[in-house]
Phi, psi and omega in degrees: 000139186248106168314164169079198201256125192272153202278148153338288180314338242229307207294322193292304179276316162295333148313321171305313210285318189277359158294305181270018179248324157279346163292303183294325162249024135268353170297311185280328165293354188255346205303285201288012176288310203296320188261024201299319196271322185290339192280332199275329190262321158329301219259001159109006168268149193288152141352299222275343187259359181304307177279350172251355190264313177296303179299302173300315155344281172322339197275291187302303186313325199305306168287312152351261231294349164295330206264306181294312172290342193260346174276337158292324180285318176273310183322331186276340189253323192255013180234327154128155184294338167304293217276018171268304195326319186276315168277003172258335156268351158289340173281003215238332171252051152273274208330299205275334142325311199264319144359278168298011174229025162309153166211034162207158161271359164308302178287319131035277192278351164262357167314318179301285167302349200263327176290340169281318152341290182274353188292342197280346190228013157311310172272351191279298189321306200264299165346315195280330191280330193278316186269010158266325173277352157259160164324157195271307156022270175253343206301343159313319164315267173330310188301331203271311179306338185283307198290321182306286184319296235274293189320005157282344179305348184266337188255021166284313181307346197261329172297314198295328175318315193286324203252337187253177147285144183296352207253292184303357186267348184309318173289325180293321195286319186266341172298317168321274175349277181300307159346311181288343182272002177269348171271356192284344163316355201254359188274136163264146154291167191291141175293333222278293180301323178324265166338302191285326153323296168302000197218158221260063205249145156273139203244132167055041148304045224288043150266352180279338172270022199219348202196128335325184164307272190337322174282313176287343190292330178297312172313300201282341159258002172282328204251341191287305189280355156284298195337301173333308184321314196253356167281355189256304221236306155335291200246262181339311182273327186276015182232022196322294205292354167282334163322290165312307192293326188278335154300351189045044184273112194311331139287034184274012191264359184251024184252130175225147206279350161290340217251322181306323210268318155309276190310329185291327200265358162265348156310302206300298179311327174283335197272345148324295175293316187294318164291329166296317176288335161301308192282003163282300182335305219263302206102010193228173192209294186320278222301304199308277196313290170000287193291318214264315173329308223251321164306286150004323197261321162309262216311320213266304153349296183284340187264005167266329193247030171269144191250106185061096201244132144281140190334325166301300166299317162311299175322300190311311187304319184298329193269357167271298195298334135331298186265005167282346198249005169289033156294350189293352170309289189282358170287284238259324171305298192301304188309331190297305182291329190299313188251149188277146214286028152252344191222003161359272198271016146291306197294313183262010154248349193244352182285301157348290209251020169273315178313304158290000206257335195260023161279322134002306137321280184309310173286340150302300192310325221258327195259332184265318129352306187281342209234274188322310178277346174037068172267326184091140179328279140354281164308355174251345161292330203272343182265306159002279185289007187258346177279334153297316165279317179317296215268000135277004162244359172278338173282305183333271202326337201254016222249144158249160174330127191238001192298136153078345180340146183269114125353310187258088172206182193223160167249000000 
């Protein structure tokens, strides 16, 4: 840990590093959406159990990353933002090591949560460290770059998916990991946590988030307003290539959910960059989320009613609901701002990853819709999604402007 005010330069590499930190851990949260069907047929499960076995998998990495946020998230308030930064990629690539020498699906799923665990705690960590050590200013910025780079890490897994083995892309993903920990010596902690440290506050209470009403109620739309995200990445993308067949995409036997994971998470990447840079450019935060709603509901709309889609327009359609949803920059930024530098790094590791954490939820709704309720694969993504933008844009509304906000308070 380094005193003082850290230099332009100094401010640059940490931004960098925690860009590429978040690139190594969406490489590793998306992977097993990309190998799902070859890892899964390895290991002896049928065609036809493949998408519910492959969804409950996802479910257990899902809860890891529910458990991992609130454990990171206070670790990060009451230990400091470095020491989540460190510890949470050692632990996920550990996980994902041991990922590649599964032979059941048993170990499968407990390898998952435990990589989930750790995956949990990296963005919030690096989000909170990037907007306490920059100017209030610019700090949109940092945030969109940090979210923009790393999300290319889903399409380096979806490449590395296509070419490799599923065991070897597991290994890369935990060698990447361990790499990345030699750069983090180059990091400053936030001066902000600094300060706060030192004075006689309380740090990473989650009884504080719960109390008053008002406050949590604020929690509850920070997390609410994410959802739509993973409801897209979660249910939709990861369910492509059955999507395609019910779609009757004439190519639907080469549509694959790495290719899905690819075209979505480079939409997801231009749009990220592209919403940070509105919501300096604007002064809003509200509005940019707004506008990225109404994309999102546009795009999720077309990806539903496409009729005999070719291999293109499907991709293309993966690749608009990417860039509707390339609000999480700035979705995790307004969570950030929202709260004072004792309960920071609780909120903003962990709203993240209540968001991933509510796929679990989306896959039960979604399977009792398709099956119990018998709507069938398609009407049941859709009513899905509209209840997911109801109870995100009723959270929007209740949210206040957090653009140029001062940082430096506590609650």
């Amino acid at each position: 840990m380094r005193e003082g005010t850290p230099s332009p330069r100094a401010i640059a590499v940490t931004v960098l590093v925690a860009a590429l930190g978040y690139f190594v851990d969406i490489y590793d949260l998306l992977l097993f959406t990309i190998v799902r069907v070859q890892s899964l047929r390895d290991l002896g499960v049928s065609q036809a159990a493949s998408l519910d076995t492959g969804l409950e998998l996802q479910s257990v990495q899902m809860v890891g990353l529910l458990v991992g946020g609130l454990l990171w998230g206070v670790l990060g308030d009451k230990r400091g933002r470095l020491s989540v930064l460190f510890g949470s990629i050692l632990l996920y690539s550990v996980a994902n090591l041991a990922n590649a020498f599964v032979h059941s699906v048993e170990a499968y799923r407990a390898w998952r949560f435990i990589a989930g665990v750790g995956l949990a705690g990296e963005l919030g960590a690096a989000v909170t460290l990037v907007t306490e050590i920059m100017p209030a200013r610019t700090r949109g910025y940092g945030t969109a770059v940090v979210a923009g780079v790393g999300l290319f890490g889903a399409v380096a897994a979806a490449l590395v998916g296509r070419n490799f083995s599923w065991r070897a892309a597991y290994i890369l993903g935990g060698v990447l990991g361990f790499a990345l920990l030699a750069l983090r010596i180059r990091m400053f902690e936030s001066g902000l946590y600094d300060r706060v440290k030192g004075d006689d506050v309380k740090r990473g209470d989650v009884t504080m988030l719960v109390r008053p009403w008002t406050r949590f109620a604020k929690y509850l739309r920070c997390i609410f307003i994410g959802v739509p995200i993973w409801y897209v990445v979660g249910i939709l993308v990861a369910s492509a290539p059955e999507l395609a067949r019910t779609l009757h995409a004439p190519e639907a036997a080469t549509i694959t959910s790495g290719d899905a994971v690819l075209f979505t998470y480079l939409g997801l990447a231009v749009g990220d960059l592209t919403s940070g840079a509105l919501s300096q450019y604007l002064g809003s935060r509200r509005k940019v989320v707004a506008g990225f709603f109404a994309l999102t509901a546009l795009a999720v709309a077309t990806y539903l009613t496409l009729d005999a889609p070719s291999k293109t327009a499907f991709y293309g359609t993966c690749a608009a609901m990417g860039f509707g949803i390339g609000y999480w920059a700035v979705f995790v930024t307004v969570a950030a701002e929202q709260f004072g530098t004792n309960l920071r790094a609780t909120v903003a590791t962990s709203v993240p990853n209540f968001v991933r954490g509510s796929v679990p939820i989306l896959v039960a709704s979604f399977k009792w819709l398709r099956n119990d309720a018998g709507l069938g694969l398609v009407k049941a993504a859709a009513v899905l999604g509209a209840v997911c933008a109801v109870i995100a844009v009723g959270s929007w509304a209740g949210l206040d402007e957090t653009h140029g906000k001062d940082l430096d308070y506590v609650e």
